[in-house]
PQR file with spaces between the fields and no chain letter, atoms N, CA, C, O and H, PARSE charges and radii, in Angstrom:
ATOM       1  N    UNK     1       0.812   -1.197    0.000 -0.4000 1.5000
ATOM       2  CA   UNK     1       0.000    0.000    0.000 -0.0000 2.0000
ATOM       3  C    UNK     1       0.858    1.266    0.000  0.5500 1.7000
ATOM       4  O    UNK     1       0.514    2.298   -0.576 -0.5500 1.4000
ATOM       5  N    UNK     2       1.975    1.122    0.669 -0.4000 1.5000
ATOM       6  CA   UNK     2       2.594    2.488    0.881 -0.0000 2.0000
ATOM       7  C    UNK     2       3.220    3.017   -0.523  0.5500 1.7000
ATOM       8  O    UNK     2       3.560    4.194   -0.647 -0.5500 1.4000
ATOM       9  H    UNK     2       2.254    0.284    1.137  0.4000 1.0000
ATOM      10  N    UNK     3       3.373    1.873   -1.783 -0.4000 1.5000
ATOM      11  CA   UNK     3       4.337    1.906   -2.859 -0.0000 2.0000
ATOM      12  C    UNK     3       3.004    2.865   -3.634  0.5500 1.7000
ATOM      13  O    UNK     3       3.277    3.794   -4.394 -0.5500 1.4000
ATOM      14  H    UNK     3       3.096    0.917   -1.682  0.4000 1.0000
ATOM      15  N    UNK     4       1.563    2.475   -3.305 -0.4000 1.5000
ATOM      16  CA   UNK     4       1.039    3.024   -4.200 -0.0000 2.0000
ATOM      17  C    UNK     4       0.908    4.382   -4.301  0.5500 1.7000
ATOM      18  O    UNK     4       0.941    5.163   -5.252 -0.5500 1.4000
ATOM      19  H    UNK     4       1.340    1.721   -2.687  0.4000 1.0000
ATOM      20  N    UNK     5       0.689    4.545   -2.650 -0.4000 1.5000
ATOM      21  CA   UNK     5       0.769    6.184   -2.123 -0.0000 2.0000
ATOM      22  C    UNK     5       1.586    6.744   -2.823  0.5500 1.7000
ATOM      23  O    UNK     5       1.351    7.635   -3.639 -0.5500 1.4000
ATOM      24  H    UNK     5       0.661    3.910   -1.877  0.4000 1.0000
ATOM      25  N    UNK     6       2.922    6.124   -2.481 -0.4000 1.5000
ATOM      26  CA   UNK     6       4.406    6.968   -2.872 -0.0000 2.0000
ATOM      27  C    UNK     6       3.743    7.327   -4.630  0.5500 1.7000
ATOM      28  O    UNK     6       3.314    8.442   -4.928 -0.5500 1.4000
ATOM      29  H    UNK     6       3.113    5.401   -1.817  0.4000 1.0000
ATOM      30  N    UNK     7       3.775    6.404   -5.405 -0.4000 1.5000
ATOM      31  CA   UNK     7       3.411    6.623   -6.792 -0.0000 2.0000
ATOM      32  C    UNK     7       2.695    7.686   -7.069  0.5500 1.7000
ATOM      33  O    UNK     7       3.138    8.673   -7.657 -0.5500 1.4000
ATOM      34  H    UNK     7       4.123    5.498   -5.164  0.4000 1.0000
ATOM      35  N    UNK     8       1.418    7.534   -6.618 -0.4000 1.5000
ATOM      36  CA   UNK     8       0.317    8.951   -6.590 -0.0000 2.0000
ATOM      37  C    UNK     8       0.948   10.368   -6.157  0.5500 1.7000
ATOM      38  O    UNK     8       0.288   11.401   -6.272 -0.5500 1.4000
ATOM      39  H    UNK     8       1.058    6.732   -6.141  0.4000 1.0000
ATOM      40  N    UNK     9       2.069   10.362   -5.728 -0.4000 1.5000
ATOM      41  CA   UNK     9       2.523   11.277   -5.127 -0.0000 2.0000
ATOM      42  C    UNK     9       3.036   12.001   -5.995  0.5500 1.7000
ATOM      43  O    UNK     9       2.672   13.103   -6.408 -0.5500 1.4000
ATOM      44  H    UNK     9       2.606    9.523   -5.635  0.4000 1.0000
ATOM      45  N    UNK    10       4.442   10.972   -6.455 -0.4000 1.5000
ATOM      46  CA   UNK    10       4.871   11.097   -7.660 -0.0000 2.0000
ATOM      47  C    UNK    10       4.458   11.596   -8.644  0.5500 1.7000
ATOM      48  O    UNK    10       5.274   12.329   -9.203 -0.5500 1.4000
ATOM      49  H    UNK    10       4.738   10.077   -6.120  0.4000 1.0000
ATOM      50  N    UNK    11       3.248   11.482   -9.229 -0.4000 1.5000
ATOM      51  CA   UNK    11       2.539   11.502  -10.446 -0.0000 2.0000
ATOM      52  C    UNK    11       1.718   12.948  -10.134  0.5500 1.7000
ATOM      53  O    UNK    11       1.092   13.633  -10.942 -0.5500 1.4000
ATOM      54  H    UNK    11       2.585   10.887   -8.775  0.4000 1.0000
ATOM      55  N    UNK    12       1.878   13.123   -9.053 -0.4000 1.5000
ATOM      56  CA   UNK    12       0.934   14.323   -8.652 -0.0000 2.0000
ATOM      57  C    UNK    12       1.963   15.415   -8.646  0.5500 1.7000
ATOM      58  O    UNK    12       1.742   16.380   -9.378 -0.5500 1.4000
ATOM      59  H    UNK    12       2.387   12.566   -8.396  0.4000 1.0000
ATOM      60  N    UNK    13       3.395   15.393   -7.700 -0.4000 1.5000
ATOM      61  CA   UNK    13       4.559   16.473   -8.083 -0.0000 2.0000
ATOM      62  C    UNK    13       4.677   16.430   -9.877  0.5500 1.7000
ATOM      63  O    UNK    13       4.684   17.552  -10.382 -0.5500 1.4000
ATOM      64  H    UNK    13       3.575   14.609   -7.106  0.4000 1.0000
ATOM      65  N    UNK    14       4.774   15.168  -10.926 -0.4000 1.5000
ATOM      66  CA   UNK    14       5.385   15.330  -11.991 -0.0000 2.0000
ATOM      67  C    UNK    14       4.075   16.333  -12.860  0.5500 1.7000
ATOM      68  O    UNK    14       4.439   16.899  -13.891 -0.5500 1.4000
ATOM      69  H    UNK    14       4.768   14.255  -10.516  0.4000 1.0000
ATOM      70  N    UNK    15       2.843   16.479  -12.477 -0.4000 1.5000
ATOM      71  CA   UNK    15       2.061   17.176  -13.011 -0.0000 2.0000
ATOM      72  C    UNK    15       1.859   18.846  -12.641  0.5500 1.7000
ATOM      73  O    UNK    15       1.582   19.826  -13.332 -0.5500 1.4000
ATOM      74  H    UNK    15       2.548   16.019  -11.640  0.4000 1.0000
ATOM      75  N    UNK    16       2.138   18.650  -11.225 -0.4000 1.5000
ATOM      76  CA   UNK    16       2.178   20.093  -10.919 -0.0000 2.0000
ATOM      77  C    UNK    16       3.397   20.882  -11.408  0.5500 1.7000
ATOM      78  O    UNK    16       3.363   22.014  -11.890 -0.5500 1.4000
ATOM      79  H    UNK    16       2.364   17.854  -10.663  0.4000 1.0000
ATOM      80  N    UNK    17       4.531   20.080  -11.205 -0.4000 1.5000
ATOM      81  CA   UNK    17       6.064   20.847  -11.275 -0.0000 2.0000
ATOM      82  C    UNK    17       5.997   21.941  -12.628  0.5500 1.7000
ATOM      83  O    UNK    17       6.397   23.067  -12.329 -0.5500 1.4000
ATOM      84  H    UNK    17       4.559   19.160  -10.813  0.4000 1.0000
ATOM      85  N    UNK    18       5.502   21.756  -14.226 -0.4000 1.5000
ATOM      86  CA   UNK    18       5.553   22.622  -15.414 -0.0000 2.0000
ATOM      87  C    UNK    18       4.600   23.761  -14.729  0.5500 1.7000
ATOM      88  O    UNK    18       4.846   24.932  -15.019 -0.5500 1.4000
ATOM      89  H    UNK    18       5.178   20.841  -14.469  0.4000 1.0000
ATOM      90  N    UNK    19       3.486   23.462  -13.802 -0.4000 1.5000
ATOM      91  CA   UNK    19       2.420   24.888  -13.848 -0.0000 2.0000
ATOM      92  C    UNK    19       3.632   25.888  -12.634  0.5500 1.7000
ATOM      93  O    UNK    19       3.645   27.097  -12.866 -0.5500 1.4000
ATOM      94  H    UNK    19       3.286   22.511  -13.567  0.4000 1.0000
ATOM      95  N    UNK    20       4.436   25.466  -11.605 -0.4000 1.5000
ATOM      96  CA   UNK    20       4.897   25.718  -10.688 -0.0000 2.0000
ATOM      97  C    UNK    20       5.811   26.523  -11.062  0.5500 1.7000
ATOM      98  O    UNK    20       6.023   27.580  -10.466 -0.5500 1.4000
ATOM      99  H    UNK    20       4.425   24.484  -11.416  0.4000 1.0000
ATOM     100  N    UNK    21       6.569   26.082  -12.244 -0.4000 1.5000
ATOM     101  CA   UNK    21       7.943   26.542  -12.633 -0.0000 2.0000
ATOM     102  C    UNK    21       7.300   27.627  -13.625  0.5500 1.7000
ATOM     103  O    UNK    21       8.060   28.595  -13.625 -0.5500 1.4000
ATOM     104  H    UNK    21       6.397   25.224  -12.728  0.4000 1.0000
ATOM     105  N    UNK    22       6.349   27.825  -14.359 -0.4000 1.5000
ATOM     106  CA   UNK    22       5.889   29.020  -15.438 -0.0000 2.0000
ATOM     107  C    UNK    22       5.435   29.814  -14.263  0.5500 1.7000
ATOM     108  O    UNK    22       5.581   31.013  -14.502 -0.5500 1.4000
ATOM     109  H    UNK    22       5.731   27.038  -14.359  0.4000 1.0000
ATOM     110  N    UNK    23       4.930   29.584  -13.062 -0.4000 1.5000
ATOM     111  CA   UNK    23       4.457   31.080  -12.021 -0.0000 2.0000
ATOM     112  C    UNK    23       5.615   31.390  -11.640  0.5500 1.7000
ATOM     113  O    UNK    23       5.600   32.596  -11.392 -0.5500 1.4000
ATOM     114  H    UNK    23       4.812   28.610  -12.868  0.4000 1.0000
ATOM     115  N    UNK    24       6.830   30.864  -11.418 -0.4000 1.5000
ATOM     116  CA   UNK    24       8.087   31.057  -10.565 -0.0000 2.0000
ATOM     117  C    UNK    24       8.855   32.022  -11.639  0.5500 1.7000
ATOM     118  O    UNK    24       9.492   33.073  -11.561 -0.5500 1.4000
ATOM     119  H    UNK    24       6.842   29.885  -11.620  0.4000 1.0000
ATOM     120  N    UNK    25       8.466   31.127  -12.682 -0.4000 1.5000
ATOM     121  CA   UNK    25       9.408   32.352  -14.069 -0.0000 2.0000
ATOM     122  C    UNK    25       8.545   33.569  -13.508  0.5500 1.7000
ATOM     123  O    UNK    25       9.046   34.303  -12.656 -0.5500 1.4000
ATOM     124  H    UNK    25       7.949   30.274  -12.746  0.4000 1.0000
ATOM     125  N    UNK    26       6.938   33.842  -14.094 -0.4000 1.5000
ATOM     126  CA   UNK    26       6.351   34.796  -14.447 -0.0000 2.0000
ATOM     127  C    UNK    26       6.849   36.054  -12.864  0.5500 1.7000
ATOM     128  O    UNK    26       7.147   37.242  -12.989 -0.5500 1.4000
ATOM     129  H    UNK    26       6.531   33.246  -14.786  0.4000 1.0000
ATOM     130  N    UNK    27       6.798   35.438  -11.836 -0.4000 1.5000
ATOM     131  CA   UNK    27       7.030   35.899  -11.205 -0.0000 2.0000
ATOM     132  C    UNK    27       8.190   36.702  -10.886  0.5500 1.7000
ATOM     133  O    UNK    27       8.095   37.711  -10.187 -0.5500 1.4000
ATOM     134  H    UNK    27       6.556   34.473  -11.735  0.4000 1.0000
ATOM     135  N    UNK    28       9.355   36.263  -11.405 -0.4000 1.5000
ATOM     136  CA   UNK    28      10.528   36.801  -11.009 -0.0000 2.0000
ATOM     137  C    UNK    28      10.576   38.028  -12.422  0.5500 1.7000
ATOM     138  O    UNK    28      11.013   39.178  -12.382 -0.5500 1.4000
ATOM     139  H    UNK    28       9.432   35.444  -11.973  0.4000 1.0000
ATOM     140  N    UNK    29      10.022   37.358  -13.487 -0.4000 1.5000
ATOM     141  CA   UNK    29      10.150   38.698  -14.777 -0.0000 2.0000
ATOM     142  C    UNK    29       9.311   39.742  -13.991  0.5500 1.7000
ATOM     143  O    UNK    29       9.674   40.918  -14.033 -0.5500 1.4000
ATOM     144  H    UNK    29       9.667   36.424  -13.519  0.4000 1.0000
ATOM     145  N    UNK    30       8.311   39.419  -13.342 -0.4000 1.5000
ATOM     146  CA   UNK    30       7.969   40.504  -12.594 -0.0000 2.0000
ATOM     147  C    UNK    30       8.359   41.408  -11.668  0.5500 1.7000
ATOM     148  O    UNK    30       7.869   42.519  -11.471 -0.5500 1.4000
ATOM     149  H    UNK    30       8.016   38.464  -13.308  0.4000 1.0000
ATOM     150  N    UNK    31       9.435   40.789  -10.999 -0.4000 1.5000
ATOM     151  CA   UNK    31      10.334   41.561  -10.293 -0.0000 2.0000
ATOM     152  C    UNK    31      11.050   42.136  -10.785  0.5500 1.7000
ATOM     153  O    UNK    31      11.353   43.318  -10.622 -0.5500 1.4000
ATOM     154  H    UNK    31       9.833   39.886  -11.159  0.4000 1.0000
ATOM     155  N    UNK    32      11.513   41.238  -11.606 -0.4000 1.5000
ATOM     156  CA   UNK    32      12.674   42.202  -12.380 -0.0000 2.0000
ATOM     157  C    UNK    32      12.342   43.159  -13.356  0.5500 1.7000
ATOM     158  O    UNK    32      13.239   43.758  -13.950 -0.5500 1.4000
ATOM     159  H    UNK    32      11.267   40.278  -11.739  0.4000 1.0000
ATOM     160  N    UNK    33      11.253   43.352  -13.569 -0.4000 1.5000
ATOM     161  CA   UNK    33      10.804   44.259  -14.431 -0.0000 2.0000
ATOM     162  C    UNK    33      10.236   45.440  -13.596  0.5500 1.7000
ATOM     163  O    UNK    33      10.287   46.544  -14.139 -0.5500 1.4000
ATOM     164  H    UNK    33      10.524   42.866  -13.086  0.4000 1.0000
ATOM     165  N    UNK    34       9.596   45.342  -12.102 -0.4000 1.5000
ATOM     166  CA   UNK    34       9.799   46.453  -10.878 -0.0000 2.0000
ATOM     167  C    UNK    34      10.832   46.832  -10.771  0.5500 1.7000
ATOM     168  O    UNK    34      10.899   48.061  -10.763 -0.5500 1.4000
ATOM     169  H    UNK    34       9.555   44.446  -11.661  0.4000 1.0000
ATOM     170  N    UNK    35      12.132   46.093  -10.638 -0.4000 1.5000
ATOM     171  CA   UNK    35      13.595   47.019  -10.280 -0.0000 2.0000
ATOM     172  C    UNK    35      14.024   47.895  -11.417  0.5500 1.7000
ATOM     173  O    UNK    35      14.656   48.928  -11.198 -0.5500 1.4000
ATOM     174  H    UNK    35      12.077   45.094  -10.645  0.4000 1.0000
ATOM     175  N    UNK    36      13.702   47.514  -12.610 -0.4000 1.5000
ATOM     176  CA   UNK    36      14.069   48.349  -13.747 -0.0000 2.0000
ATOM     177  C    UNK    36      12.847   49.365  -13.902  0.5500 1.7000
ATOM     178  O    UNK    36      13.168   50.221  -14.725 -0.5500 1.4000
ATOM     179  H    UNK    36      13.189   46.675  -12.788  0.4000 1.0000
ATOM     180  N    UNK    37      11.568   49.575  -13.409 -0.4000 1.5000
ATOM     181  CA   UNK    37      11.171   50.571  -13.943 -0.0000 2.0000
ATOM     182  C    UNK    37      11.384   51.446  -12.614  0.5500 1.7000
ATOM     183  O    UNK    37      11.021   52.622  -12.643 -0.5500 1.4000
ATOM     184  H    UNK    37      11.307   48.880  -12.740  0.4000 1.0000
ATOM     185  N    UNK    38      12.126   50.759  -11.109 -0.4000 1.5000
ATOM     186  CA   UNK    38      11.884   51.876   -9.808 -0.0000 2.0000
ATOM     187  C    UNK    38      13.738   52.904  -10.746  0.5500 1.7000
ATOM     188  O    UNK    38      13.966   54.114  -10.738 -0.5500 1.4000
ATOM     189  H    UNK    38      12.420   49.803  -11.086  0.4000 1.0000
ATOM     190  N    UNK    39      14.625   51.763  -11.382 -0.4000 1.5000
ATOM     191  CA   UNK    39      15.732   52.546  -12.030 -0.0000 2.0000
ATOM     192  C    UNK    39      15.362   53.618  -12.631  0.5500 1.7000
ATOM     193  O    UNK    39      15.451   54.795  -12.281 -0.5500 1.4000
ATOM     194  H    UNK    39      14.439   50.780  -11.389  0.4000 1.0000
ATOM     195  N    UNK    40      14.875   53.064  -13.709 -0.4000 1.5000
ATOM     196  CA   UNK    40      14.241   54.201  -14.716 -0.0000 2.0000
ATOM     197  C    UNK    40      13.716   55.784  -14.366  0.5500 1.7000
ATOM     198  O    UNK    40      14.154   56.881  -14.715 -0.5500 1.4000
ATOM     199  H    UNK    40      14.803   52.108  -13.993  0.4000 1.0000
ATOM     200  N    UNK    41      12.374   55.309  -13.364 -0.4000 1.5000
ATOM     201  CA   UNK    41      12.318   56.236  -12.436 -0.0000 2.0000
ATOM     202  C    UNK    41      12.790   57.399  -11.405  0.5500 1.7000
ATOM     203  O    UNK    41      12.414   58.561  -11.248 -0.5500 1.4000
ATOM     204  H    UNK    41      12.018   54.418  -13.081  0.4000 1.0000
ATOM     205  N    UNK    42      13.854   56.528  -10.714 -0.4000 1.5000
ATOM     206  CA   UNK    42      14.928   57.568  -10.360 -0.0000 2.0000
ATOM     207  C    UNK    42      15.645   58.419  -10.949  0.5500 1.7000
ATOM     208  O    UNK    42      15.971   59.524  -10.515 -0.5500 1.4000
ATOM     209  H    UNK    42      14.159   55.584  -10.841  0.4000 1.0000
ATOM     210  N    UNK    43      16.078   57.664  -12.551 -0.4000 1.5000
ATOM     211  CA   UNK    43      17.043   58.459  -13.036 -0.0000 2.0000
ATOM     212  C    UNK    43      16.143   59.316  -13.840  0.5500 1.7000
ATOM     213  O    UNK    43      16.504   60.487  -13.958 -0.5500 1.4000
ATOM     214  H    UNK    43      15.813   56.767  -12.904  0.4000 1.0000
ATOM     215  N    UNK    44      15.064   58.966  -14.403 -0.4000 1.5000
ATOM     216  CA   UNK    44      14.162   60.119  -14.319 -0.0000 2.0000
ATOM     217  C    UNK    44      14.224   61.631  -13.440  0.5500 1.7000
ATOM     218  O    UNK    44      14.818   62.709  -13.477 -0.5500 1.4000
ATOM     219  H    UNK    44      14.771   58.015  -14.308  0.4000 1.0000
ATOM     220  N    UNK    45      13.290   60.984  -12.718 -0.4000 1.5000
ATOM     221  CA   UNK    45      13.615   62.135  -11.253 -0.0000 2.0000
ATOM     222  C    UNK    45      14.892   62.843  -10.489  0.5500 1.7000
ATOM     223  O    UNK    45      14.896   63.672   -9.579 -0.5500 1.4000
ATOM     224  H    UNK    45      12.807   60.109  -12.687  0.4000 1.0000
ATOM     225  N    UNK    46      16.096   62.135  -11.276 -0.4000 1.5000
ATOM     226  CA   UNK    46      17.303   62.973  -11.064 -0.0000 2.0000
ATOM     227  C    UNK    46      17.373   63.953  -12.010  0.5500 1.7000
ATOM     228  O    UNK    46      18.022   64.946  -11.682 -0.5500 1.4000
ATOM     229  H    UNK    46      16.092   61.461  -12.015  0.4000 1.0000
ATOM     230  N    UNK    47      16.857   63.943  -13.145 -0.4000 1.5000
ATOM     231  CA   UNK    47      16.980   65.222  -14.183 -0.0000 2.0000
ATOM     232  C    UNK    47      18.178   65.166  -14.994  0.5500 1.7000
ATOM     233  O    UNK    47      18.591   66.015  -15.784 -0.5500 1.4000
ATOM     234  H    UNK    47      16.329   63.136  -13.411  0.4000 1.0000
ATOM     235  N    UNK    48      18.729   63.926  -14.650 -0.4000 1.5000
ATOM     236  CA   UNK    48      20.319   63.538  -15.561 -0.0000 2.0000
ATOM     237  C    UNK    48      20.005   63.103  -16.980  0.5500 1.7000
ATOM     238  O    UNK    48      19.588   61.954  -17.128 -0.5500 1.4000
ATOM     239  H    UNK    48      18.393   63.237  -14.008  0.4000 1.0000
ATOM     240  N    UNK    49      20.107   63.628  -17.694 -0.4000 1.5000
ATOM     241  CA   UNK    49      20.095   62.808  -19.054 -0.0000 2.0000
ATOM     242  C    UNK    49      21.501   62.239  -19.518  0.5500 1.7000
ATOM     243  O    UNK    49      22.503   62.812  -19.090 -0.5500 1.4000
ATOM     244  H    UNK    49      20.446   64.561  -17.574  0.4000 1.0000
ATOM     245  N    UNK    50      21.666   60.960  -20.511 -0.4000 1.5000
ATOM     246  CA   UNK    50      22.986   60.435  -20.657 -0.0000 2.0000
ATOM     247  C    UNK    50      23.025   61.300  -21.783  0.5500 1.7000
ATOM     248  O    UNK    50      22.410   62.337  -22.031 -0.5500 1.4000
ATOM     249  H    UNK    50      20.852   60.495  -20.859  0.4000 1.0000
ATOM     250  N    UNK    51      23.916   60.624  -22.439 -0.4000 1.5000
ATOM     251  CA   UNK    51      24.678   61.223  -24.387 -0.0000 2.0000
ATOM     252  C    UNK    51      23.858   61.095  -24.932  0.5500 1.7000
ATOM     253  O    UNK    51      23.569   62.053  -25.650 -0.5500 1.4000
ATOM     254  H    UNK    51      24.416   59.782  -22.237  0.4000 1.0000
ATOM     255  N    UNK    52      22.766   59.651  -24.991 -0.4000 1.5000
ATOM     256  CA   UNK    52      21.807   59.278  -25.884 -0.0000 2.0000
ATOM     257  C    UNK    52      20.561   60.127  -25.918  0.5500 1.7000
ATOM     258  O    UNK    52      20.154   60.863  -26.817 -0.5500 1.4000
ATOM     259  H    UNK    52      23.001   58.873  -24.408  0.4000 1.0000
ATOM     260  N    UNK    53      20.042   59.854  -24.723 -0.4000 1.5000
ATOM     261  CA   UNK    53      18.908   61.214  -24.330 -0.0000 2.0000
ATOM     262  C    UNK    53      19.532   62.681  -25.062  0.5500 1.7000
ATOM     263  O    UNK    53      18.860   63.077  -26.014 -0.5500 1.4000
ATOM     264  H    UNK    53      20.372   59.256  -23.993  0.4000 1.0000
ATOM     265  N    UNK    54      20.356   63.243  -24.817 -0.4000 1.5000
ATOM     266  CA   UNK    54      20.488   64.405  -25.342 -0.0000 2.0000
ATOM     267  C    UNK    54      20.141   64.240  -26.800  0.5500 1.7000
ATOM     268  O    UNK    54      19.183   64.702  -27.421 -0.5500 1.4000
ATOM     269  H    UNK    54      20.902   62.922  -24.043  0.4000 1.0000
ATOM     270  N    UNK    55      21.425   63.257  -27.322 -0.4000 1.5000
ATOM     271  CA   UNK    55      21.041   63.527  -29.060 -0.0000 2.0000
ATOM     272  C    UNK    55      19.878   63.012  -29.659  0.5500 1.7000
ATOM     273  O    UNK    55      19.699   63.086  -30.874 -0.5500 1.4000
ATOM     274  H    UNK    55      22.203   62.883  -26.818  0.4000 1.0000
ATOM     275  N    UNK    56      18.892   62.377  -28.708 -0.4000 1.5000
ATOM     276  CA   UNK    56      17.761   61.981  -29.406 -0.0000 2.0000
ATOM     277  C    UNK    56      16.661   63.210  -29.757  0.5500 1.7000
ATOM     278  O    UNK    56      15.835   63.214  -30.669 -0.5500 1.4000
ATOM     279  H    UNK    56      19.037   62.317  -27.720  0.4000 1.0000
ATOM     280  N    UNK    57      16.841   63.956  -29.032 -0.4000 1.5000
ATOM     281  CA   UNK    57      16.103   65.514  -29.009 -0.0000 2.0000
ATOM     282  C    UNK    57      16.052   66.005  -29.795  0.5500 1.7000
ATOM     283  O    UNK    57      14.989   66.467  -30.209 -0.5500 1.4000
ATOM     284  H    UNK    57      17.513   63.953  -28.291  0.4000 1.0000
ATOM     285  N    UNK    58      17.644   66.203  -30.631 -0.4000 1.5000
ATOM     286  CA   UNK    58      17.822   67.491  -31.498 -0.0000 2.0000
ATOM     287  C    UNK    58      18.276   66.581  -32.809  0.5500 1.7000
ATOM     288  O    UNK    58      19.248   66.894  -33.497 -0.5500 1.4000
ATOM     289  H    UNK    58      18.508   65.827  -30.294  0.4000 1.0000
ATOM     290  N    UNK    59      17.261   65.144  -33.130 -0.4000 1.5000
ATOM     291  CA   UNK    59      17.093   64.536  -34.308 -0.0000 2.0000
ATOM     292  C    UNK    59      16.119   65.118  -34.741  0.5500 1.7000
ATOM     293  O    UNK    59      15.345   65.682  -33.968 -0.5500 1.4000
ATOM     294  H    UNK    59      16.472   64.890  -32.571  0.4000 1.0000
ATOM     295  N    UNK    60      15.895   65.115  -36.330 -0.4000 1.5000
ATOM     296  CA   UNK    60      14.994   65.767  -36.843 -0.0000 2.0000
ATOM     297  C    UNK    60      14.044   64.563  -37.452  0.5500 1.7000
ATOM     298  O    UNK    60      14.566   63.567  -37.952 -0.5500 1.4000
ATOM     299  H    UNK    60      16.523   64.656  -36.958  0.4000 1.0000
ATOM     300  N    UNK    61      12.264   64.763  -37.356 -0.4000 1.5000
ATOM     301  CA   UNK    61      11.936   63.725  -38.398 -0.0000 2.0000
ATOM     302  C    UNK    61      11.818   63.694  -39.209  0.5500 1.7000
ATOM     303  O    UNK    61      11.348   64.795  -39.497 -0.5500 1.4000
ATOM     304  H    UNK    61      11.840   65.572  -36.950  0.4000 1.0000
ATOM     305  N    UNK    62      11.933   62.898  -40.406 -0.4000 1.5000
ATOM     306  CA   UNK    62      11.258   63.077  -41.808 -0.0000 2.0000
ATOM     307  C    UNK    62      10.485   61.867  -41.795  0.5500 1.7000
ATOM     308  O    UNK    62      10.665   60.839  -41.141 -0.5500 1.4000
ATOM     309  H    UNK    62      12.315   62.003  -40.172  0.4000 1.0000
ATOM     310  N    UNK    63       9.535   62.181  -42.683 -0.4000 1.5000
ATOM     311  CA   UNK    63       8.547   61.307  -43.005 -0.0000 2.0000
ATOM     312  C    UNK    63       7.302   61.649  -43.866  0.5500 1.7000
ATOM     313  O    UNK    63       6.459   60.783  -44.103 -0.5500 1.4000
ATOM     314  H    UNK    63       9.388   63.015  -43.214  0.4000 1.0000
């Protein structure tokens, strides 16, 4: 009896483990996608622009 338990068990981690591991991803892109926009933000709110920011300004469009 105990072999069957163990089995069911088994069969029950090998089904959950793919849904477990896509929330664990989704989750952490989620974090990491909070630390880059609290970055963004700051350097926002510092008023620093880099090299790129500047020369993107004084491109002209055509179209």
């Amino acid at each position: 009896m105990e072999l069957t338990g163990m089995g069911v068990v088994v069969i029950l981690v090998m089904l959950f483990v793919p849904g477990l591991t896509k929330v664990l991803h989704s989750l952490a892109f989620r974090i990491q996608a909070a630390g880059k926009a609290d970055i963004v933000r700051a350097h926002a709110e510092s008023g620093r622009a880099t090299a790129d920011e500047r020369r993107t300004g004084n491109q002209k469009r055509y179209g």
